[in-house]
MIPA-510455 format. One record per residue (C-alpha): y, z, x; residue number from 0; residue in one letter. Coordinates in nm, 4 decimals, always signed. Each point is the difference from the previous one (the first is absolute). Layout:
N
py	pz	px	torfi	mikol
Y	Z	X	NUM	A
...
//
This chain:
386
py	pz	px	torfi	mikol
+9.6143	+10.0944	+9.1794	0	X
-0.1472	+0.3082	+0.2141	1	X
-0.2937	-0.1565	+0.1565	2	X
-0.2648	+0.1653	+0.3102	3	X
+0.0905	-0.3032	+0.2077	4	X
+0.3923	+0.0473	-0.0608	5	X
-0.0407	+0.3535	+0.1280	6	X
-0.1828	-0.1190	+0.3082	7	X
+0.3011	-0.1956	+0.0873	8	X
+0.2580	+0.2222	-0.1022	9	X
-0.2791	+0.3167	+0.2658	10	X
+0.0870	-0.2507	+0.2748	11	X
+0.3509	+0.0957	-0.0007	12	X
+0.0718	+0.1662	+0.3098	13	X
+0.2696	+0.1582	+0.2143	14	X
-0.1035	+0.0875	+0.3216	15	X
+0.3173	+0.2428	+0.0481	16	X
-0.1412	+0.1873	-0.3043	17	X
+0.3028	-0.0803	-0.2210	18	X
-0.1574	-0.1876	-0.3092	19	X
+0.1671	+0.1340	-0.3139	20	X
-0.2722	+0.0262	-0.3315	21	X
+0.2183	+0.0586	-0.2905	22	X
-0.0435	+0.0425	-0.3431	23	X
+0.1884	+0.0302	-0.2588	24	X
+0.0437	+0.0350	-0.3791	25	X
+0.2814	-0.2129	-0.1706	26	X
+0.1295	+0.2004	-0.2829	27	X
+0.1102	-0.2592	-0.2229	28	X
+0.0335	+0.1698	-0.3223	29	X
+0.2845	+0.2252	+0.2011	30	X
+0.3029	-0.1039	+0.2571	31	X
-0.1114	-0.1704	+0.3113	32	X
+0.2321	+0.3765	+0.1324	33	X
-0.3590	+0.1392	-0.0647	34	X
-0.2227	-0.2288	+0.2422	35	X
+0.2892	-0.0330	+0.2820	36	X
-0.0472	+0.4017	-0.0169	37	X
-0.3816	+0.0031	+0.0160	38	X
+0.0097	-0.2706	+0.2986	39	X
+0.2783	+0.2155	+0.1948	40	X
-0.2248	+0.2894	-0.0600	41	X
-0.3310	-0.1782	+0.1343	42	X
+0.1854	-0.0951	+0.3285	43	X
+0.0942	+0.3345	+0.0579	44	X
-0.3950	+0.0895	-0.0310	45	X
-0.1036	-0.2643	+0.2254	46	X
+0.2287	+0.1134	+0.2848	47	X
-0.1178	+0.3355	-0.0281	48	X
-0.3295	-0.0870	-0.0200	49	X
+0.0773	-0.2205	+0.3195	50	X
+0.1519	+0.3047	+0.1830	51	X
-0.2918	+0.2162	-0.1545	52	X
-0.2358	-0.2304	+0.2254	53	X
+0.1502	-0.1207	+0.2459	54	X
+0.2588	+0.2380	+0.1529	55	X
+0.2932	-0.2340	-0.0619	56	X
+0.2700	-0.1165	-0.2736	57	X
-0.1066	-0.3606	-0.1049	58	X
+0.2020	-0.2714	+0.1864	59	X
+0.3467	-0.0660	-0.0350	60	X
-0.1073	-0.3501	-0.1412	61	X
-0.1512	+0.1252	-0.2988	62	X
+0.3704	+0.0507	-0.1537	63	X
+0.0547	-0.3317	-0.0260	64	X
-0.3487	-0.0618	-0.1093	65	X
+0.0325	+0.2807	-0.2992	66	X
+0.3809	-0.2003	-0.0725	67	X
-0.2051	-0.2877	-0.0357	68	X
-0.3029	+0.1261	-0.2056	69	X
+0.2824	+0.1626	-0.2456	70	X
+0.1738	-0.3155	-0.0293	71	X
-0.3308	-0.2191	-0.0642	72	X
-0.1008	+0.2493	-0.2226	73	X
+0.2953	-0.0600	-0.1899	74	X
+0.0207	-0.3214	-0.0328	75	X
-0.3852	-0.0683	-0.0866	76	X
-0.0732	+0.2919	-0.1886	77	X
-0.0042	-0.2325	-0.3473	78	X
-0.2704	-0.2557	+0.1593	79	X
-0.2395	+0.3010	+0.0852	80	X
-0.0648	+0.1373	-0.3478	81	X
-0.0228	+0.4156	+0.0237	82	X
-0.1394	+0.0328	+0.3470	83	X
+0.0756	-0.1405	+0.3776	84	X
-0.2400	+0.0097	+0.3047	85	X
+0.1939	-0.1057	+0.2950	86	X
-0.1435	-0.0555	+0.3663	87	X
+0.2762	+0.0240	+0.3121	88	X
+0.1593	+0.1400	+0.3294	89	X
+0.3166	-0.0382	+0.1715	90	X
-0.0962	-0.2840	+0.2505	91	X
-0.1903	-0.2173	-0.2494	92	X
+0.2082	+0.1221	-0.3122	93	X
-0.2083	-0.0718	-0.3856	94	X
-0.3161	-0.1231	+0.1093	95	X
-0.1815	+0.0129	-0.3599	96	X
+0.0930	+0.0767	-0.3243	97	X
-0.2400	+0.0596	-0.3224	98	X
+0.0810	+0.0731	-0.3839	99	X
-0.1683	+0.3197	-0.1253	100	X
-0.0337	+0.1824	-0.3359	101	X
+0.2238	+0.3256	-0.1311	102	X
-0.2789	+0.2006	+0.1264	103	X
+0.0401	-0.0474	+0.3587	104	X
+0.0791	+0.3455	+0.1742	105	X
+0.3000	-0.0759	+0.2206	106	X
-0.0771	+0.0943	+0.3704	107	X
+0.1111	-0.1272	+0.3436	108	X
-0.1613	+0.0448	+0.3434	109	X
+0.0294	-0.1609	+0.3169	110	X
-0.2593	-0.0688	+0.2794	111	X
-0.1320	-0.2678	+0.1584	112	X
-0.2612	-0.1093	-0.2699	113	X
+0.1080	-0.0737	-0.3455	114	X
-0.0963	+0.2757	-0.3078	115	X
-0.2103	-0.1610	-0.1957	116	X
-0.1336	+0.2951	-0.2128	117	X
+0.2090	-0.0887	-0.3125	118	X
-0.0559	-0.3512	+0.0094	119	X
-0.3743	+0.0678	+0.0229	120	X
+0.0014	+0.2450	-0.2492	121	X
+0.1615	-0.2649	-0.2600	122	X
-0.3061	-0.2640	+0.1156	123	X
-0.2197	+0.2105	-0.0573	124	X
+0.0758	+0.1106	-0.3245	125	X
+0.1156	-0.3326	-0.1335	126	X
-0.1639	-0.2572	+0.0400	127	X
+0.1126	-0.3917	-0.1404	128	X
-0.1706	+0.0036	-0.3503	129	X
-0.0812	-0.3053	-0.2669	130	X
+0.0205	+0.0683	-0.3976	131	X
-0.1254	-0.2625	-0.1738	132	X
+0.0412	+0.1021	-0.4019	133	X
-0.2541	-0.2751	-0.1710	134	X
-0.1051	-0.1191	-0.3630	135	X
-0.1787	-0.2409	-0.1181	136	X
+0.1594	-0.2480	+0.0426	137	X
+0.3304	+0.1320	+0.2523	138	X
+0.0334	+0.1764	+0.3237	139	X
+0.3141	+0.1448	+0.1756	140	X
-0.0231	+0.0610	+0.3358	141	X
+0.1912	+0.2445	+0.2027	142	X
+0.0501	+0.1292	+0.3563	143	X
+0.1599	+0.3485	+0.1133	144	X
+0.0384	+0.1808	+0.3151	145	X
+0.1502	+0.3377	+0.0030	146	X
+0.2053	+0.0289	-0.3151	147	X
+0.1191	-0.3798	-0.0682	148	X
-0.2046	-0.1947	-0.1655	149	X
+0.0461	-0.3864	-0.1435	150	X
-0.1437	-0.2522	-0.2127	151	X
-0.1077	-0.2979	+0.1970	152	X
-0.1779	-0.2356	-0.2854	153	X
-0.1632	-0.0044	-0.3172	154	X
-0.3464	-0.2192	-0.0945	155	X
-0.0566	-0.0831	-0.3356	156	X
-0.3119	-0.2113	-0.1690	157	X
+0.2641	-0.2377	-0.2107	158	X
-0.3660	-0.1528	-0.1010	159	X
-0.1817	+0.2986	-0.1864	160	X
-0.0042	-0.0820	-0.3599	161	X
+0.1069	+0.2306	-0.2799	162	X
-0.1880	+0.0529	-0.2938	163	X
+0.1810	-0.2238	-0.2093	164	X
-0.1716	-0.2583	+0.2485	165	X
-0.3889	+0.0365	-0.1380	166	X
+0.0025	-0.2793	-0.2387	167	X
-0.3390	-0.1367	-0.0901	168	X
-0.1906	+0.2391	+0.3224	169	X
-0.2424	+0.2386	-0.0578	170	X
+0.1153	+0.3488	+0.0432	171	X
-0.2232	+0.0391	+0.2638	172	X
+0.1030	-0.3064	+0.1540	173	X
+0.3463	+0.0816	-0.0239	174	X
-0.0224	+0.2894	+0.1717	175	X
-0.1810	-0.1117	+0.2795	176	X
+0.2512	-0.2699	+0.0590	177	X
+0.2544	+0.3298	-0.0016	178	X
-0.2037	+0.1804	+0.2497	179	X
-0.0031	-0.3462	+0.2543	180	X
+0.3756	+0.0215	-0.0132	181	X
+0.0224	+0.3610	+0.0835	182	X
-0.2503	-0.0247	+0.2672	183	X
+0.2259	-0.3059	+0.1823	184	X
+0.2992	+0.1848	-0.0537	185	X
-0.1441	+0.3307	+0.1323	186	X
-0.1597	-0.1891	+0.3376	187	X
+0.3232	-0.1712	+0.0484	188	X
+0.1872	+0.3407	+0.0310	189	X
-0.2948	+0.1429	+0.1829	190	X
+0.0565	-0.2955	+0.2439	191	X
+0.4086	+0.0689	-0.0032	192	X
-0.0942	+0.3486	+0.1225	193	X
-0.2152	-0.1104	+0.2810	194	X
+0.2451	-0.2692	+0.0955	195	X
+0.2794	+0.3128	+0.0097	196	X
-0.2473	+0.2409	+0.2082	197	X
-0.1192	-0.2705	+0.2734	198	X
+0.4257	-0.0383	+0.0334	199	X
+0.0022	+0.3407	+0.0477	200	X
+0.2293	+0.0597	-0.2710	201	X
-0.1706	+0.3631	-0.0841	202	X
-0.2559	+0.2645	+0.0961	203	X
-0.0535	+0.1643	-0.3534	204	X
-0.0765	-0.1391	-0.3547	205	X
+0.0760	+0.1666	-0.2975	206	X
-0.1067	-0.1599	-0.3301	207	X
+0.2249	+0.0281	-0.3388	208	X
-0.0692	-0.1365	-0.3781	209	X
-0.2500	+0.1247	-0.2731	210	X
-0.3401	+0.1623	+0.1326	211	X
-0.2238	-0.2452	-0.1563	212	X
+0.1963	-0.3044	+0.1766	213	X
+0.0273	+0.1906	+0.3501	214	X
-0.3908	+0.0825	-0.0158	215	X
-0.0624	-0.3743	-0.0288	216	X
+0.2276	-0.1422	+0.2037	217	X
-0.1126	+0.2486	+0.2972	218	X
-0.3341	-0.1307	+0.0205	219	X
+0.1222	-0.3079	+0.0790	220	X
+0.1939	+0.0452	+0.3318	221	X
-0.0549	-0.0598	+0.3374	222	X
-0.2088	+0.2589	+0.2058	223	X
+0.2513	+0.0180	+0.2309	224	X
+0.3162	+0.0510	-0.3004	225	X
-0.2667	+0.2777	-0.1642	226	X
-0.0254	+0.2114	+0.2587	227	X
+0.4250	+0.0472	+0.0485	228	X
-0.0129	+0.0796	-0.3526	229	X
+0.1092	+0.4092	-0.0215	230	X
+0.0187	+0.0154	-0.4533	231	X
+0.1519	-0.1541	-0.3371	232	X
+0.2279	+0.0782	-0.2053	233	X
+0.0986	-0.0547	-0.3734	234	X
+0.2817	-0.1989	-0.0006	235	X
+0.0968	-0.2731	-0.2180	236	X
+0.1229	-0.3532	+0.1001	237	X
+0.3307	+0.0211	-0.1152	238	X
+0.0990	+0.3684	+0.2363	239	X
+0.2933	-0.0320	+0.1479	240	X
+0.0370	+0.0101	+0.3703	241	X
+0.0886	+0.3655	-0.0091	242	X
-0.3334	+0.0989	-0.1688	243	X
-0.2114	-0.2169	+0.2155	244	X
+0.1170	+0.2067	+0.3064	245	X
-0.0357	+0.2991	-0.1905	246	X
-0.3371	-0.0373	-0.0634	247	X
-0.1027	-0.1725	+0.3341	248	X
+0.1688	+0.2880	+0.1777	249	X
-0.1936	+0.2492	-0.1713	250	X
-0.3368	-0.1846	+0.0701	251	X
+0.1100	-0.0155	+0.3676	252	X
+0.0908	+0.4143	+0.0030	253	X
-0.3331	+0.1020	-0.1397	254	X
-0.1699	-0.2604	+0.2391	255	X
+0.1631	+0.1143	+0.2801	256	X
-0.0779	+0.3925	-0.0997	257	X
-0.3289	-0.0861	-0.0265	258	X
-0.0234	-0.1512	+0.3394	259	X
+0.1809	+0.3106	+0.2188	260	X
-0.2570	+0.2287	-0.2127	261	X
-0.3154	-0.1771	+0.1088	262	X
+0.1164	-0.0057	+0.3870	263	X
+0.1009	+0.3763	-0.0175	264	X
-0.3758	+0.1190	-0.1080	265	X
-0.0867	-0.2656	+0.2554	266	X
+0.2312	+0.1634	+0.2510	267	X
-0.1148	+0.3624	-0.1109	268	X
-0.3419	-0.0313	-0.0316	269	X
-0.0734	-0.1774	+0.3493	270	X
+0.2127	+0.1971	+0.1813	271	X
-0.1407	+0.3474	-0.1907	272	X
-0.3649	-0.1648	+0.1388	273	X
+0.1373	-0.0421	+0.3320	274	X
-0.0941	-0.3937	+0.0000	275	X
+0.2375	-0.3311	-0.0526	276	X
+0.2885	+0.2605	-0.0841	277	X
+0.2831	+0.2075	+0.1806	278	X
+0.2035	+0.2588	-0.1221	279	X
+0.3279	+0.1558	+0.1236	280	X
+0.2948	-0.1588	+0.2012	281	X
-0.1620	+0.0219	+0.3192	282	X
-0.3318	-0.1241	-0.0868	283	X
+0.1506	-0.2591	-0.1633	284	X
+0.2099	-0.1093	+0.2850	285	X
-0.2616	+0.0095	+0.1935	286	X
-0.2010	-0.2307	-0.1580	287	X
+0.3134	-0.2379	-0.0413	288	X
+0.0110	-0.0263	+0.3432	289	X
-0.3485	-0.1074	+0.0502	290	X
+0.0152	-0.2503	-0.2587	291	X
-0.2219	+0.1334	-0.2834	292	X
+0.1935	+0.0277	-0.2627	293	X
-0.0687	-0.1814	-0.3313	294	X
+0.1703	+0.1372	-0.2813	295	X
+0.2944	+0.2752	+0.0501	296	X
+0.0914	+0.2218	-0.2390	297	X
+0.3355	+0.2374	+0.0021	298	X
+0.1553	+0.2220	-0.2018	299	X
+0.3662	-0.1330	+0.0164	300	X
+0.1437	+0.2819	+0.0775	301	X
-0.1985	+0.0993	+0.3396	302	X
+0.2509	-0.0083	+0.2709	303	X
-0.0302	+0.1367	+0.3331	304	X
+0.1713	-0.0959	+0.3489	305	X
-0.2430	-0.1432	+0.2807	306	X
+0.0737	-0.2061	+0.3224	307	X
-0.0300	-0.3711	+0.0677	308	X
-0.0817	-0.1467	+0.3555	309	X
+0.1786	-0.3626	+0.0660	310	X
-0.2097	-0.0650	+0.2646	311	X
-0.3661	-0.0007	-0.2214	312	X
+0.1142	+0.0112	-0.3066	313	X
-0.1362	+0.3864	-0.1100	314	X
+0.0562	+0.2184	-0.2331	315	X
-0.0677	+0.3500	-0.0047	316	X
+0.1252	+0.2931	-0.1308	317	X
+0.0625	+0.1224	+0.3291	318	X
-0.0240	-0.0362	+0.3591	319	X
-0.2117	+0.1248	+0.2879	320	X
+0.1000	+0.3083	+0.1683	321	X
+0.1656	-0.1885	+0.2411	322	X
+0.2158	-0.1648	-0.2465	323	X
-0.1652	-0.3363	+0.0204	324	X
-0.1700	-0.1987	-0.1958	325	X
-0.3284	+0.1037	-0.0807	326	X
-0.1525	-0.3692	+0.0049	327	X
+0.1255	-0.1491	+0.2721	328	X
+0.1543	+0.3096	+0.1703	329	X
+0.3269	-0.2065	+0.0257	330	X
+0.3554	+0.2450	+0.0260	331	X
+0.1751	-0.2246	-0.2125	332	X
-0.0507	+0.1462	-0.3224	333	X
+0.2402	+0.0027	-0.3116	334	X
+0.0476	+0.2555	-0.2429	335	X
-0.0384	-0.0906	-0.3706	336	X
+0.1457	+0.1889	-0.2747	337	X
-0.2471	-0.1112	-0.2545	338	X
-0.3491	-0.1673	+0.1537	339	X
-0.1403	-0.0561	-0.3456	340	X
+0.2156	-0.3486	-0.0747	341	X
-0.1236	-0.1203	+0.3960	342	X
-0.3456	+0.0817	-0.1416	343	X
-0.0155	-0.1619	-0.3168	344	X
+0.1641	-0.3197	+0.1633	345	X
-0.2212	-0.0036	+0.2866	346	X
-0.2904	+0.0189	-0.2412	347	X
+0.1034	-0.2710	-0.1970	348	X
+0.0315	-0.2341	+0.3339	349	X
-0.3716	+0.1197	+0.0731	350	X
-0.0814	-0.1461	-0.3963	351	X
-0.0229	+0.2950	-0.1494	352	X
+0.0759	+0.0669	-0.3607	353	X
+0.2219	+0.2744	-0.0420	354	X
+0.0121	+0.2149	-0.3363	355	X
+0.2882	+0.2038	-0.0339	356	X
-0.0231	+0.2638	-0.2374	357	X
+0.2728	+0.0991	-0.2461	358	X
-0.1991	+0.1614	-0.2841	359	X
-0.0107	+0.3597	+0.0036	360	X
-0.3313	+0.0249	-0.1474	361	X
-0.1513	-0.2428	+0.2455	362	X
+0.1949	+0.1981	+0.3140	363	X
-0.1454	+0.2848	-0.1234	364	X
-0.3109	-0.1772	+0.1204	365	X
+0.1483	-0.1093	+0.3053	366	X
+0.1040	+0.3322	+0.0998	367	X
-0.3639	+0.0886	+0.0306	368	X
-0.0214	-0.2033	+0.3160	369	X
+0.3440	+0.1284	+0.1002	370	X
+0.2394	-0.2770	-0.1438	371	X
-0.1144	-0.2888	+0.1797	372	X
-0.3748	-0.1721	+0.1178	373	X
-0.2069	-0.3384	+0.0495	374	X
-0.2761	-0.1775	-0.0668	375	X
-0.1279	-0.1350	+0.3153	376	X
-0.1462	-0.3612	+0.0918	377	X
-0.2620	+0.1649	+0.2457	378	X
-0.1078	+0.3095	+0.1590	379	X
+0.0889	+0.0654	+0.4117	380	X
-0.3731	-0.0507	+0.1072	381	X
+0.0110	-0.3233	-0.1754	382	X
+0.2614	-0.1139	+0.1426	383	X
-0.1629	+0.0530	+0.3361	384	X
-0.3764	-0.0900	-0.0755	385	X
//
């Protein structure tokens, strides 16, 4: 499972001769592995011309045996990494990492010194470990998902509530009381099984399944804590298969997550249109990254632009002093980068930023009004130095 602190580790990777491989790749499955041995050949071609793009040079001759390698691994490990591979290495420390990803991964390679994290970031981001627990009166299934896999972990059932047939001599009223008792126990035990699950941190978002009547009860009773992760319901009955519970979860989660990039776009637009906690524009926006400030990214996916990096500070910029320097620390050892905007959203992310990249056309239409990419900032510049 993606998680913020597995990217942390996986952001420390570093190879101070600037030959860490980021590769990802799609693993056509329902084809020949012919097609994915193509698409892999092909991204190593476009990482050593990116490489000679920015630095001047052909890759080292190390990285043949290191692309021999990758080919083989891929080959033999495709099957254990479902429809998608993210794979970490260089020629003197060989795989370093390796991560399963979903068919929609967009297969890419680059080398540098830092890892590219954009993709990985991008999936975190936009899926986030989610609980459905489907519930009657008297049973509960509970699931957990990340990404598109989801599994049944348990099931709780009341074997005590009684059935109609049960009443005897009892009042109707009575009767039904004593039915209400058991539901309440039953619901406050799965309440409890989902607070058990979320201080495990087993899942971020809740999504609730099962009649409305039974989800509208069973809601008020859980934990502060377990309410506030919970992002909708659904109708679904307690005998859905797998399949449909995934179905339905996953549609929850799309809508959810729509909802989310929306509200920090007019964020993003409207304080940046007022001049106040919001930037506009690659270079504002870089700008503000490299002070710190920002809170929330958002960026159309398809912004690209090249920019340089300085080793020595860490910069970014979109390009250099007149001098050819870097425009921080006015360092000469500046890199070229064939696309800045992956640097940007990874560096970002280290920062704690959330980062909302934006596929819809009808929200980049929005997005385009503050030229394809912007932030919400954490402070102002004369805060910062009051």
């Amino acid at each position: 499972m993606i998680s913020r602190s597995e990217l942390q580790k996986i952001g420390q990777l570093r190879d101070p001769n600037g030959q860490l491989l980021s590769l990802y790749l799609p693993l056509f499955q329902e084809s020949s592995n012919v097609d994915y041995n193509i698409e892999l050949k092909n991204l190593l071609r476009s990482a050593n011309q990116r490489y000679v793009d920015s630095t001047g040079t052909s890759l080292p001759e190390g990285f043949d045996a290191l692309f021999e390698d990758l080919r083989v691994y891929v080959r033999d490990n495709a099957g254990k990494y479902g429809r998608g591979i993210a794979l970490f290495a260089s020629p003197e420390y060989g795989i370093l990492r390796t991560l399963a990803m979903p068919g929609s991964v967009e297969s890419s390679a680059i080398v540098a010194e830092n890892p590219n994290l954009a993709p990985l970031i991008r999936l975190l981001e936009d899926n986030q470990p989610y609980c459905l627990c489907v519930v009657s009166r008297d049973q509960a299934r509970l699931f957990l998902g990340h990404v598109d896999e989801i599994e049944e972990i348990e099931q709780v059932r009341d074997e005590e509530v009684p059935g109609q047939h049960d009443q005897g001599g009892w009042s109707q009223a009575r009767f039904e009381r004593h039915i209400e008792d058991h539901v309440h126990r039953h619901f406050k035990n799965v309440a409890n099984r989902l607070f058990e699950l979320l201080d495990e941190q087993r899942f971020e978002i809740l999504i609730l399944g099962g009649p409305e009547e039974v989800v509208a009860g069973f809601e008020d009773g859980l934990h502060p804590y377990v309410r506030e992760r919970l992002i909708g319901s659904v109708r679904l009955l307690l005998e859905a298969n797998v399949n449909q519970a995934r179905e339905q979860a996953l549609s929850v989660i799309a809508q959810n997550v729509r909802s989310r990039k929306q509200e920090a776009i007019q964020r993003v637009v409207s304080e940046a249109g007022a001049r106040d906690l919001g930037v506009e524009g690659l270079t504002e926006t870089m700008a503000a990254l490299q002070r710190g400030q920002i809170l929330n990214l958002v960026v159309d996916s398809q912004v690209h632009s090249s920019g340089i990096n300085c080793p020595d500070c860490g910069g970014l910029s979109l390009t250099p002093d007149q001098d050819n320097t870097c425009p921080y620390c006015q360092s000469a050892n500046v890199q070229d980068i064939e696309n800045i905007v992956p640097r940007l959203i990874t560096t970002a992310f280290e920062q704690g930023a959330s980062v909302y990249v934006i596929d819809d056309e009808e929200q980049k239409a929005d997005v385009s009004r503050i030229g394809g990419i912007g932030a919400l900032l954490r402070f102002r510049v004369d805060e910062q130095t009051a």
